[in-house]
Jmol script that loads the backbone (N, CA, C; Angstrom):
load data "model"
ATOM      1  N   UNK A   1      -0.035 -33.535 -13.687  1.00  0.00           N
ATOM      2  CA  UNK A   1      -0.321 -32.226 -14.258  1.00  0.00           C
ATOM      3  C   UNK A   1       0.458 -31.157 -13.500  1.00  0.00           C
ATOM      4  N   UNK A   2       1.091 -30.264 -14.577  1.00  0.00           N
ATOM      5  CA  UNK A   2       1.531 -28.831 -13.415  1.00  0.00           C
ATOM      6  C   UNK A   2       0.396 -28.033 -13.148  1.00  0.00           C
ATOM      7  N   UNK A   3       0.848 -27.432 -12.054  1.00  0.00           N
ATOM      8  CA  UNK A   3       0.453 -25.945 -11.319  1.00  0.00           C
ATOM      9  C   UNK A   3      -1.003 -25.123 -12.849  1.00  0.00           C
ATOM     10  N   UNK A   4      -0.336 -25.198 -13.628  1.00  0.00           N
ATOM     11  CA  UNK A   4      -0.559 -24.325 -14.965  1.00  0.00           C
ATOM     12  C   UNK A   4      -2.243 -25.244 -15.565  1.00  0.00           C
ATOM     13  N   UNK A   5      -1.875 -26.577 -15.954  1.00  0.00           N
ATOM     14  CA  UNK A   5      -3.140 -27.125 -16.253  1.00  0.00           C
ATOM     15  C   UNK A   5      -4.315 -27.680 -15.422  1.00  0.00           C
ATOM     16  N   UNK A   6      -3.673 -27.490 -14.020  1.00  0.00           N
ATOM     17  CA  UNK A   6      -4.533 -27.731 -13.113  1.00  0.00           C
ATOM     18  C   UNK A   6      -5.151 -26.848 -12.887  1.00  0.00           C
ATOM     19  N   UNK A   7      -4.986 -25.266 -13.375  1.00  0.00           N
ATOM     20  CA  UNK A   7      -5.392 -23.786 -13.306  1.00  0.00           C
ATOM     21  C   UNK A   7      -6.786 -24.105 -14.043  1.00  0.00           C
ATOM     22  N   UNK A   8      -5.631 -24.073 -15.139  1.00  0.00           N
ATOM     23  CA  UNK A   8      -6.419 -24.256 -16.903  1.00  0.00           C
ATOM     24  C   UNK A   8      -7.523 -25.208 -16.739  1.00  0.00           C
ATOM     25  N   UNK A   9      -7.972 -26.192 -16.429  1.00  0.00           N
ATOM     26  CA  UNK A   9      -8.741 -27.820 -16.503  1.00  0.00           C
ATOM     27  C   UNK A   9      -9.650 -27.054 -14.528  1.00  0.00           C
ATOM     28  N   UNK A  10      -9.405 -26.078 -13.998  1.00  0.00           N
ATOM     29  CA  UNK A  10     -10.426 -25.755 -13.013  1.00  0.00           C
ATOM     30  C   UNK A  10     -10.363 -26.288 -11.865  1.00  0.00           C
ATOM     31  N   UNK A  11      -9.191 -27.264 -11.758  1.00  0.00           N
ATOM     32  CA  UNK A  11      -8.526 -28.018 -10.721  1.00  0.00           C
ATOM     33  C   UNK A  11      -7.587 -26.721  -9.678  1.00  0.00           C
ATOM     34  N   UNK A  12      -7.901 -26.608  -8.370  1.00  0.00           N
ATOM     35  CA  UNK A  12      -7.271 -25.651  -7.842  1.00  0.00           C
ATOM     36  C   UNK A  12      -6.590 -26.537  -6.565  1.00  0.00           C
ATOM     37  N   UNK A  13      -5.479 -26.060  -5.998  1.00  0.00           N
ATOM     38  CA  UNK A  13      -4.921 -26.650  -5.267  1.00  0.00           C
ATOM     39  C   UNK A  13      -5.116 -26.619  -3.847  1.00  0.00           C
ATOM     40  N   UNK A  14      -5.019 -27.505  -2.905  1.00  0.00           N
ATOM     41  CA  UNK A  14      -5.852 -26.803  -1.563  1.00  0.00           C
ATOM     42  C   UNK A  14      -5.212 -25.740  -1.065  1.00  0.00           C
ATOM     43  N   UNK A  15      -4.144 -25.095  -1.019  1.00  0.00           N
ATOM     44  CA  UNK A  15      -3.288 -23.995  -0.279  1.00  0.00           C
ATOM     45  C   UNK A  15      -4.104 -23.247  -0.713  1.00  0.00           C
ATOM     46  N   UNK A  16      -4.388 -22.779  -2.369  1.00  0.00           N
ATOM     47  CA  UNK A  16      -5.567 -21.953  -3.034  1.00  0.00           C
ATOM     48  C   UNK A  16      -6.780 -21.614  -2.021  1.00  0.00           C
ATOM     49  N   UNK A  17      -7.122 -22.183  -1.376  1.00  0.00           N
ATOM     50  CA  UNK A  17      -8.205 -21.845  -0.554  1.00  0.00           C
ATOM     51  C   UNK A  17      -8.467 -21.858   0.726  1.00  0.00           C
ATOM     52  N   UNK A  18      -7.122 -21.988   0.978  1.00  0.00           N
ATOM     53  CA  UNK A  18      -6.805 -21.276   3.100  1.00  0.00           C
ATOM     54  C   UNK A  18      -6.641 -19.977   2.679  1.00  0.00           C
ATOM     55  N   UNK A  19      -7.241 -19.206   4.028  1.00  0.00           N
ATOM     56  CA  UNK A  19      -6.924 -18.256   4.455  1.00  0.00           C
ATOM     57  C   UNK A  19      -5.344 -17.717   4.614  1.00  0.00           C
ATOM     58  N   UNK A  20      -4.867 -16.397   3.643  1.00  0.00           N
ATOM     59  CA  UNK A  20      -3.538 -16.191   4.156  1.00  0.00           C
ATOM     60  C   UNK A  20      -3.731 -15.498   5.728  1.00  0.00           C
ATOM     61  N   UNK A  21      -4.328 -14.910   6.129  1.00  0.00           N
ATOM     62  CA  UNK A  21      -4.860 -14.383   7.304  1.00  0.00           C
ATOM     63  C   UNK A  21      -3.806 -13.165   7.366  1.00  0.00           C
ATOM     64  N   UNK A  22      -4.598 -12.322   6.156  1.00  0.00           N
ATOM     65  CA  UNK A  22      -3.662 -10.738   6.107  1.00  0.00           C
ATOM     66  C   UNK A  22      -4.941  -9.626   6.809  1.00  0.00           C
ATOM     67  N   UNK A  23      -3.752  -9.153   7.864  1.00  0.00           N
ATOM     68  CA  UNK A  23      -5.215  -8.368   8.614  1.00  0.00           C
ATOM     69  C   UNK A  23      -5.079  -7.008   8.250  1.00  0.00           C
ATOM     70  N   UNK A  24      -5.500  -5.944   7.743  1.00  0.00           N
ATOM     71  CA  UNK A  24      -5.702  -4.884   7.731  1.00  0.00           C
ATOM     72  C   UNK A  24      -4.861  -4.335   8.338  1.00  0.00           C
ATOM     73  N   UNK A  25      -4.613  -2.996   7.626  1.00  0.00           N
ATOM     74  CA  UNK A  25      -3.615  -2.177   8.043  1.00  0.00           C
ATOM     75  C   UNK A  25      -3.806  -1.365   9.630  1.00  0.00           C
ATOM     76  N   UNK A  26      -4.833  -1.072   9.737  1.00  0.00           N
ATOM     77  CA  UNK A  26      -5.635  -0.911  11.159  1.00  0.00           C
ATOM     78  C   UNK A  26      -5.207  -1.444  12.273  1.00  0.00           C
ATOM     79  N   UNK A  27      -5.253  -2.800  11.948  1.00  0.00           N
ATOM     80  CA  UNK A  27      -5.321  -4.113  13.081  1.00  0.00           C
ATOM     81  C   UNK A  27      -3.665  -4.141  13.264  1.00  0.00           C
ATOM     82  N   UNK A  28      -2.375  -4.434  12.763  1.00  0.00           N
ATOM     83  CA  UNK A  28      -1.310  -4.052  12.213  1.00  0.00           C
ATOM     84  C   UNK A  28      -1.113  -2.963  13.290  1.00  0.00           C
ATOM     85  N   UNK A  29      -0.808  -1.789  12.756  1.00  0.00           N
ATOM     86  CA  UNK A  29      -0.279  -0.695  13.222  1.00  0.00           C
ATOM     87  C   UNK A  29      -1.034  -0.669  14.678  1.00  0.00           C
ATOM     88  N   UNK A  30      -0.726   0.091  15.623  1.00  0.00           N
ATOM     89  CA  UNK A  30      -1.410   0.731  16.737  1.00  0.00           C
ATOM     90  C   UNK A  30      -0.797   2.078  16.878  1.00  0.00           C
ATOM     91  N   UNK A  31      -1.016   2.713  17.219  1.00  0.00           N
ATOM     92  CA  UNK A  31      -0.783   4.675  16.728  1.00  0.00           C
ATOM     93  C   UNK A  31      -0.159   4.600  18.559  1.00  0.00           C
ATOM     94  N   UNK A  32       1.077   4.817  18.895  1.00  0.00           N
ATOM     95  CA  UNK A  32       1.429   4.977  20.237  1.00  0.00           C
ATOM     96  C   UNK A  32       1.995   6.599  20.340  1.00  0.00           C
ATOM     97  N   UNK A  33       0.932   7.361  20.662  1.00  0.00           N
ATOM     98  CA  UNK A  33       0.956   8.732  21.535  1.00  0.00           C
ATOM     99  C   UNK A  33       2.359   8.549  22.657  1.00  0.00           C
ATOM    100  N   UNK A  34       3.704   9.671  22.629  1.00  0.00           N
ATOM    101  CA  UNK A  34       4.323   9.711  23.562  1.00  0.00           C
ATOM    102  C   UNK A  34       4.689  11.448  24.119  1.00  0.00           C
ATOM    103  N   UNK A  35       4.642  11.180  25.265  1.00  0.00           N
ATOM    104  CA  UNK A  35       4.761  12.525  25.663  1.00  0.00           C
ATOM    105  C   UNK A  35       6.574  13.281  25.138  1.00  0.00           C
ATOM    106  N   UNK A  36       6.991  14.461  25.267  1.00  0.00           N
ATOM    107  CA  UNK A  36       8.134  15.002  24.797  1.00  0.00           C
ATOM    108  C   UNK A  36       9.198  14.005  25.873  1.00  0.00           C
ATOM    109  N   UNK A  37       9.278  14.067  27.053  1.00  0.00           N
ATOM    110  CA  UNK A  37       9.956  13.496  27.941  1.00  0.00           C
ATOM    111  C   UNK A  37      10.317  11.983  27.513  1.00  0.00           C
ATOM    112  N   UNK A  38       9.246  11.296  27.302  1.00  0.00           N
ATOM    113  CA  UNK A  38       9.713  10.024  26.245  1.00  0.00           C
ATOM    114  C   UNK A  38      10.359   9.785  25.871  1.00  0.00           C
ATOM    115  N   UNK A  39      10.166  10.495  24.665  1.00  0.00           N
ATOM    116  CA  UNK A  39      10.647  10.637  23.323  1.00  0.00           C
ATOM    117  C   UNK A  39      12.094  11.347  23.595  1.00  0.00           C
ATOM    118  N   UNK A  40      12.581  12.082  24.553  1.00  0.00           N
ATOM    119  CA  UNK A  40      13.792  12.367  24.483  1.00  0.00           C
ATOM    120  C   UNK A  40      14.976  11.369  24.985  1.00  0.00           C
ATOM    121  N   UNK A  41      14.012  10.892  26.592  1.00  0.00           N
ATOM    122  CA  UNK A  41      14.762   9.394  26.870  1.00  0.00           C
ATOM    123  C   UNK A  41      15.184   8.384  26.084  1.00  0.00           C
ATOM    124  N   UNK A  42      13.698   8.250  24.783  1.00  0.00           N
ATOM    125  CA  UNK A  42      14.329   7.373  24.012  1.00  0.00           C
ATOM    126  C   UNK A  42      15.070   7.788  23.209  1.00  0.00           C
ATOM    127  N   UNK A  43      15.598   9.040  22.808  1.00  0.00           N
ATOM    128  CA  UNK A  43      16.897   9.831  21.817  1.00  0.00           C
ATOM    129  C   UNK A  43      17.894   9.458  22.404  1.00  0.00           C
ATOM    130  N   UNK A  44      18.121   9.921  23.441  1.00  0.00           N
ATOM    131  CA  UNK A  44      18.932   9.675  24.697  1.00  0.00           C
ATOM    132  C   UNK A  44      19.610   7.717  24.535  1.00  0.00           C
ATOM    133  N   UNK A  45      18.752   7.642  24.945  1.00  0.00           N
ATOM    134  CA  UNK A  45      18.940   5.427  24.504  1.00  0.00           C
ATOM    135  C   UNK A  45      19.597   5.052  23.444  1.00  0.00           C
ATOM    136  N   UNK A  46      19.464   5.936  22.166  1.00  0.00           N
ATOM    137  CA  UNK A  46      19.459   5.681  20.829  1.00  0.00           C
ATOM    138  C   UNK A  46      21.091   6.001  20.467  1.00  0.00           C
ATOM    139  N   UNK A  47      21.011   7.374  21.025  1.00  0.00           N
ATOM    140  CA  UNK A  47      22.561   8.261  21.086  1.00  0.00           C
ATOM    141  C   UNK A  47      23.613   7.373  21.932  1.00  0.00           C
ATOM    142  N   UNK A  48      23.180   6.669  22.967  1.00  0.00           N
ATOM    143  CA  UNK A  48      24.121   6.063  23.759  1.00  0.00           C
ATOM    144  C   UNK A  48      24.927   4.858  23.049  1.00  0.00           C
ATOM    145  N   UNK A  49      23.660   4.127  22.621  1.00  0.00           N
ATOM    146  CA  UNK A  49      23.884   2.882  21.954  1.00  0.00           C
ATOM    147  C   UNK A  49      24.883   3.097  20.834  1.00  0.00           C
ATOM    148  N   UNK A  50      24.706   4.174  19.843  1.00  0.00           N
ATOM    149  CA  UNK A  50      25.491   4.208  18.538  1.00  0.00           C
ATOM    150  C   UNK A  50      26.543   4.880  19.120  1.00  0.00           C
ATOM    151  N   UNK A  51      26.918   5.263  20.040  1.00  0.00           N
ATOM    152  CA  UNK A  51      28.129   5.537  20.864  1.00  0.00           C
ATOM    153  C   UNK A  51      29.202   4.081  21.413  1.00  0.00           C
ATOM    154  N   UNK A  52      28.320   3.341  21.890  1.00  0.00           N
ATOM    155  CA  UNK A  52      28.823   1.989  22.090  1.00  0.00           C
ATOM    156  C   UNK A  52      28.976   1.416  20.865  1.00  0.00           C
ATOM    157  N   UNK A  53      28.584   1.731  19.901  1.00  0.00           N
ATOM    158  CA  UNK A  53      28.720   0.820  18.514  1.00  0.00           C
ATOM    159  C   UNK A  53      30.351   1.244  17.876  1.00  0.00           C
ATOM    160  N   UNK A  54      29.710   2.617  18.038  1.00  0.00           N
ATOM    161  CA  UNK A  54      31.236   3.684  17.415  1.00  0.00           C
ATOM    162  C   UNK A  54      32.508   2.934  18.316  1.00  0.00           C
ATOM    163  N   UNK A  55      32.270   2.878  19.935  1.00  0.00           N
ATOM    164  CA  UNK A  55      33.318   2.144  20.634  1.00  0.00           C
ATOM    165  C   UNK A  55      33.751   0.998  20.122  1.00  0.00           C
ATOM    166  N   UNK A  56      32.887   0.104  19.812  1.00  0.00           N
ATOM    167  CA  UNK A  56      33.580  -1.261  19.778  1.00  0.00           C
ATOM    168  C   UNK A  56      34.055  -1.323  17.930  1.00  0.00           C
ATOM    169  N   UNK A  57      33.634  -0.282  17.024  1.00  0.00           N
ATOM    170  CA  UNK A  57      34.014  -0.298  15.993  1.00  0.00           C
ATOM    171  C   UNK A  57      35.455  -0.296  15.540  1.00  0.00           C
ATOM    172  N   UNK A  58      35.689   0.637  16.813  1.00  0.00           N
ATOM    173  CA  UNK A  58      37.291   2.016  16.857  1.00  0.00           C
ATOM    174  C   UNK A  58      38.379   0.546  17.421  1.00  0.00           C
ATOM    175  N   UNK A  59      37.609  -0.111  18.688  1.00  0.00           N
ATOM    176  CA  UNK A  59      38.363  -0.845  18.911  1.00  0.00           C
ATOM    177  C   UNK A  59      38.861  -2.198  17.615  1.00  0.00           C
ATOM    178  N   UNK A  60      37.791  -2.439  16.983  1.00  0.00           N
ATOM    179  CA  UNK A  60      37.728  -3.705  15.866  1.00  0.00           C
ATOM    180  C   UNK A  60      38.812  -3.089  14.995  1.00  0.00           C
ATOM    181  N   UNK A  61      38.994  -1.695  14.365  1.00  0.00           N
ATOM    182  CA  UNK A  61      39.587  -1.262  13.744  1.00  0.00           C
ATOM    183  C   UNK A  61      41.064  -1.685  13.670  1.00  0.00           C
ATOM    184  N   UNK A  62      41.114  -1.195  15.331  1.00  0.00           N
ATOM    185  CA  UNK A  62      42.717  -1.739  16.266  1.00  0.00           C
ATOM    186  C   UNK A  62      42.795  -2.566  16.157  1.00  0.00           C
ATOM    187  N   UNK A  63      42.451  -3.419  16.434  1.00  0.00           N
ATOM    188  CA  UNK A  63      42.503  -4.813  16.593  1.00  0.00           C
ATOM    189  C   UNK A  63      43.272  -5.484  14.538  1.00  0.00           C
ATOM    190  N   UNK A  64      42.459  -4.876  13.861  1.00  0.00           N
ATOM    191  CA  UNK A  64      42.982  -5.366  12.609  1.00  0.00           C
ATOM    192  C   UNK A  64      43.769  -4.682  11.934  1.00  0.00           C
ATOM    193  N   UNK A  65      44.021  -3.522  11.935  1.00  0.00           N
ATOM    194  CA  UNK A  65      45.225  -2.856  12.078  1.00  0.00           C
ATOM    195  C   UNK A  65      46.847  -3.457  12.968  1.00  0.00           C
ATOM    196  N   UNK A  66      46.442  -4.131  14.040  1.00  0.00           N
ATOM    197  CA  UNK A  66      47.753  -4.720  14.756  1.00  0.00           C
ATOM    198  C   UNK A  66      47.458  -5.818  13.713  1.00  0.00           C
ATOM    199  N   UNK A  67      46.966  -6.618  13.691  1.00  0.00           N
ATOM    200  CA  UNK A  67      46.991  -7.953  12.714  1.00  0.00           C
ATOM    201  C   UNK A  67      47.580  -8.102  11.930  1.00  0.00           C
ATOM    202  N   UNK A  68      47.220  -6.924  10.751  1.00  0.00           N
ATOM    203  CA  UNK A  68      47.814  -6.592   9.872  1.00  0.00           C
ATOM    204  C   UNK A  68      49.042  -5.900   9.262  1.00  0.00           C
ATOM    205  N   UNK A  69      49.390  -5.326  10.500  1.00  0.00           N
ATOM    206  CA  UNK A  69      51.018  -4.863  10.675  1.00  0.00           C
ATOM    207  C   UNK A  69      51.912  -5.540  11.647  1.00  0.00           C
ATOM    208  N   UNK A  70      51.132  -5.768  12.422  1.00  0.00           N
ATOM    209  CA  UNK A  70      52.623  -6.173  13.302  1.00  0.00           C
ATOM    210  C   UNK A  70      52.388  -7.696  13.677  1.00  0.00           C
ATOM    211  N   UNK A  71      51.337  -8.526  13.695  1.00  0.00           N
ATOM    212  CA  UNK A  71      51.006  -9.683  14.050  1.00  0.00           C
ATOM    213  C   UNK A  71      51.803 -10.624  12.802  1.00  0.00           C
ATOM    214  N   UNK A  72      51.706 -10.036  11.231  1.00  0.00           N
ATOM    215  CA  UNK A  72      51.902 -10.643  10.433  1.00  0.00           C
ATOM    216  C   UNK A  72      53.095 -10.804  10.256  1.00  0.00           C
ATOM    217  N   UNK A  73      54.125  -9.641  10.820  1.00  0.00           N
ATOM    218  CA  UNK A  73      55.677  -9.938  10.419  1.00  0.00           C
ATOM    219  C   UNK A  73      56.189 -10.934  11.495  1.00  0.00           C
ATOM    220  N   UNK A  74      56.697 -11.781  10.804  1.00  0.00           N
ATOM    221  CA  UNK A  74      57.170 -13.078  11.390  1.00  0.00           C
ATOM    222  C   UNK A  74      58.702 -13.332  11.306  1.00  0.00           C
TER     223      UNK A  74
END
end "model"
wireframe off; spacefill off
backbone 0.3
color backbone group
């Protein structure tokens, strides 16, 4: 039998009746209070990083730019 007549005929499958164990949005979240000083360090962290990203981007750029011009003429 499928999924469908085993519905239909009152037959349920065992997964049907575990627990998905979905906890409340409450339990989930925790509300973390930070002082201004924090919160700027972590701006600070944030700004640095996408600075290092921008770096190694600029460099990737180079990198396929030579590839593509001067690596390829043979």
């Amino acid at each position: 039998m499928n999924d469908k007549k085993l519905f239909e005929s009152g037959c349920f499958s065992p997964e049907w009746a575990t627990d998905t164990d979905q906890s409340p949005i409450s339990t989930v979240y925790t509300r973390q209070n930070k002082d201004l000083q924090t919160l700027l360090k972590e701006l600070d962290g944030i700004k640095d990083r996408i600075q290092e990203i921008q770096a190694k981007q600029w460099h990737l750029a180079k990198l396929i730019h030579f590839h593509e011009n001067e690596l390829v003429r043979e």
